[in-house]
N, C-alpha and C positions, 0 to 999 in steps of 0.2 A: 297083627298089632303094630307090625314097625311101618306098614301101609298106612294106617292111620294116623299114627301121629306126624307123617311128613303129608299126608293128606290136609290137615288141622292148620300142621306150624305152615304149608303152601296158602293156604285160607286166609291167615292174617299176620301172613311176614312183615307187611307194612307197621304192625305194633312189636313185632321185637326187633325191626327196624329203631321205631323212636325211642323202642327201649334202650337202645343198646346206647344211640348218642344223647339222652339225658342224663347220662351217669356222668358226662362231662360238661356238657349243657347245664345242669343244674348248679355244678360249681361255679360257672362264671357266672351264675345269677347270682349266687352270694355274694362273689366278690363286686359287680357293679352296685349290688347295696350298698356295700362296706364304704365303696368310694363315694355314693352317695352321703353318707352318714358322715363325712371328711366335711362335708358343706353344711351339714346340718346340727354338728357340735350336739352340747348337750339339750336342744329342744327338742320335746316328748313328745310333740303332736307333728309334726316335722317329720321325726324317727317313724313315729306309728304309722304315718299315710304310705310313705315312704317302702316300710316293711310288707305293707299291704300289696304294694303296685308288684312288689316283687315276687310277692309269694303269687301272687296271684300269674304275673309272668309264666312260673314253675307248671303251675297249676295248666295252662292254657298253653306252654310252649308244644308237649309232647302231643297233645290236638291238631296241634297248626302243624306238626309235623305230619301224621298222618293223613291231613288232607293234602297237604301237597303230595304226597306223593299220590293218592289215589283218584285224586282228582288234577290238579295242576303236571303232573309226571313228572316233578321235579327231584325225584329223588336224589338221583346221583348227584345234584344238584348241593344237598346237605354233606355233602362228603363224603371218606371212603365207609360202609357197611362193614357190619361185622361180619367172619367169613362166611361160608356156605356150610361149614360142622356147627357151628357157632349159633347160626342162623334159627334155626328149629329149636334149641333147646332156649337162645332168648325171647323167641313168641312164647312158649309153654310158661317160660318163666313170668312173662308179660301179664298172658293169661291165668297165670294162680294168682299172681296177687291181685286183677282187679277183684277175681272173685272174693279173697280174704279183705281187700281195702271195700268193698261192697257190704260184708257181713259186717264191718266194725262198723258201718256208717248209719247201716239199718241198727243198731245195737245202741247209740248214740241215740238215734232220735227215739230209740223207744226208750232208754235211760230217762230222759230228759222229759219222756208223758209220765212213764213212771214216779219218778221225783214230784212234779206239782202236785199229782193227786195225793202221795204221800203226805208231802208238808202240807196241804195247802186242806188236806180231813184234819187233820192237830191245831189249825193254827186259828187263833183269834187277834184280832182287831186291838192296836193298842191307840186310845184317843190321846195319849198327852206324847207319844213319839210321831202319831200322825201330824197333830199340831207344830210338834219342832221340825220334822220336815218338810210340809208347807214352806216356814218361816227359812229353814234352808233352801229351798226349791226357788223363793223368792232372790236369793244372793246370785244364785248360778243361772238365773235366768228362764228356770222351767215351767214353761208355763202350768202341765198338769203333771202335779206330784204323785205320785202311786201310792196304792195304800201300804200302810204300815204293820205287817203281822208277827207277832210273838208265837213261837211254838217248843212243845219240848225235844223235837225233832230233828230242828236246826241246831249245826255245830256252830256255823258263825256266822256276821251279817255276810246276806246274799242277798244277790237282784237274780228272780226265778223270773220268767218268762219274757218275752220280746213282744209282743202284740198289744198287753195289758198285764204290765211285769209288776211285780209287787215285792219291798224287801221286806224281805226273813230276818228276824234277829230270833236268837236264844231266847227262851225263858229266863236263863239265868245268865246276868252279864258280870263279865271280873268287876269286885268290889273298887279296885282304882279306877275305872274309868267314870273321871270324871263329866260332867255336862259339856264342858267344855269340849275334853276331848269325843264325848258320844256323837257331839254337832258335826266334827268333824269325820268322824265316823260315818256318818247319815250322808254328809257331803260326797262321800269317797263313791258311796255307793249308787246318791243319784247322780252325780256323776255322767256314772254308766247308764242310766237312762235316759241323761239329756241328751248324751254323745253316738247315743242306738248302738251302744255298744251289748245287749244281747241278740243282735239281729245277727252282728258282725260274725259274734261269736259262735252261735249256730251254724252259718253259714261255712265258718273255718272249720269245727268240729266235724261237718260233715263229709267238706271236701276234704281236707290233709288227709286222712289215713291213703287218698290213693297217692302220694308222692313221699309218704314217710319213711315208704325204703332208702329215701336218699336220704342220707346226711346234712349237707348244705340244705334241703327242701324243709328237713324236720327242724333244725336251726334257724331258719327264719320263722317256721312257724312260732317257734318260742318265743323271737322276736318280736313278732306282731304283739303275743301275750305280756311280754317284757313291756314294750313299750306302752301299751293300753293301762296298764297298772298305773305307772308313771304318769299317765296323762291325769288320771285321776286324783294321784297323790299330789298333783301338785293344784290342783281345783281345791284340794279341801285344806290343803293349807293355806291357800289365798281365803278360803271361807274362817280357815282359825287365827291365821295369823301368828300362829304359832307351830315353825315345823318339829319342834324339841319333844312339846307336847303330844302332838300328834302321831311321832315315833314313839315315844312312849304308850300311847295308846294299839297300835299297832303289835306292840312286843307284848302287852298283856292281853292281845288276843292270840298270840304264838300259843300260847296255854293251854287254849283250848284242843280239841283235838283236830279239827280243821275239814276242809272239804275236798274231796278228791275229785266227785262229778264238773265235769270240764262244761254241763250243761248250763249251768249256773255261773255265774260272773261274785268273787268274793273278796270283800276285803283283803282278806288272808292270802288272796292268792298268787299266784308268782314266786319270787325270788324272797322271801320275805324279809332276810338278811343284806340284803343288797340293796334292798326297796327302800331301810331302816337307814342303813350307811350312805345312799345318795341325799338322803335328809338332812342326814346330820352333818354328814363331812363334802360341803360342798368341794368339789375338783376343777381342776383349774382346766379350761379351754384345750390345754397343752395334753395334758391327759388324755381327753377327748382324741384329739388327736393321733397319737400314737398306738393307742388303742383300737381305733378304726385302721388305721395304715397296716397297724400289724393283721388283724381281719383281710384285708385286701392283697395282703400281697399272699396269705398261707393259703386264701382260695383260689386266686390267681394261678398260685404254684400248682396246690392239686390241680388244678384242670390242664394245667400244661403236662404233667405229669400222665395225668390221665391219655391225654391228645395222642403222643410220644409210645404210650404203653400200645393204645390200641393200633397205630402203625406200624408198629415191632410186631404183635399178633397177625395183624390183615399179611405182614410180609412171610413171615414164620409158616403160616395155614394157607 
């Protein structure tokens, strides 16, 4: 047995190689966001691209590591390894979690077959929400509106699919939401279609589970989510022209009971308190500011920290 497993962890040292320097690697990817987002103030489409290029870094750094080494031989190259006790048990740990981040991703997309055929046997065609989203679709520029289905299945409005997506509303919508605010509700949501923000999202869902052992990795991810909301909230308040109303519309969908499937793209979804308080209480540039600075310098620190820790170990072992 103990033949094998250093037989295994000998087979693909190379991944608990990259494993071991992404636990430090991945902090500084936080933090060059962070100092990214120093430039980019409070613009949401900016943040979002932004969030993206980095998660995305995350995603492909520990790749680019194991080809250099196995292909380019530049290993030592990336700096000191972790020791040789060390070594075996971070391949093993390497190798469990693709296998676990493999099972969530397969579980995600069959979520998400799952979900359409659910909503999409309950749900009927509604002509006078399909009519006002056209007439919405026309404000934001899109050329082919999706259709519009009522079900009693959906918790809240969603945009279900990426190829030929179609939003979901309730059967039953809170009695205050007015027209007004419903437009802009409709807005929020094509939005997300104009912007192929269910493509996006699939595509995140799929990949994050294999880097959401990290902290900084899983924190951007939210980011990317954080900021996509925002991109949208703020498309349907140029469609309403009223952000007061709009958060008010917003908070009587809090009501409801909400969605959890990450498959689907919703109104409701994100921060919803924070999504409500950017609306309302615009923040001044300065804010902005200090609040990215503080982000930059605490991931910064982890990784320095981290760098420091694994030196003391490689000397210690």
């Amino acid at each position: 047995m103990r033949f094998l497993f250093h037989a295994v962890a000998d087979q693909f040292n190379p991944l608990g190689w990259s494993f071991y320097h992404f636990i430090w690697q991945g902090m500084l990817v936080a933090a060059l966001y962070s100092a990214g987002c120093l430039v980019c103030g409070a613009d949401a489409r900016r943040r979002h691209a932004l969030a993206c290029f980095f998660l995305g870094v995350s995603l492909v750094l520990p790749i680019w590591q194991i080809w250099m080494i196995l292909v380019r031989h530049h290993g030592l190259a990336l700096g000191n390894g972790p020791p040789e006790r060390l070594l075996d048990w971070m391949t093993w740990a390497a190798l469990l979690w693709i296998g676990v981040a493999g099972a969530i991703s397969l579980r995600t997309l069959a979520g998400a077959v799952i979900l359409r055929r659910q909503w999409l046997a309950d749900a009927t065609e509604d002509a006078v929400l399909s009519e006002t989203a056209r007439s919405v679709a026309l404000q934001i520029s899109l050329k082919r509106p999706p259709r519009v289905l009522r079900s009693r299945i959906v918790d809240v409005p969603a945009v279900l699919g990426w190829w030929r997506p179609v939003v979901m509303m309730p059967s039953e919508m809170p009695g205050c939401l007015t027209d007004a605010r419903l437009r802009a509700i409709l807005a929020h949501e094509l939005a997300h279609v104009e912007r192929r923000d269910p493509l996006i999202n699939l595509v995140q869902s799929v990949l994050e589970p294999f880097v959401l052992f990290h902290p900084a990795a899983a924190w951007l991810a939210g980011e990317v989510r954080k900021a996509r909301e925002h991109c949208c909230d703020d498309i349907a308040v140029d469609v309403s022209g009223d952000a007061i109303g709009y958060a008010r519309g917003l908070t009587s969908l809090a009501k409801l009971r909400g969605l959890e499937n990450r498959a689907a793209l919703s109104a409701s979804g994100g921060d919803l308190k924070a999504r409500v308080v950017r609306l309302v209480a615009k923040r001044r540039f300065a804010w902005w500011i200090w609040s990215d600075a503080g982000r930059f310098l605490c991931w910064l620190g982890c990784a320095a920290v981290l760098m420091c820790a694994s030196e003391i170990v490689c000397r210690m072992m």
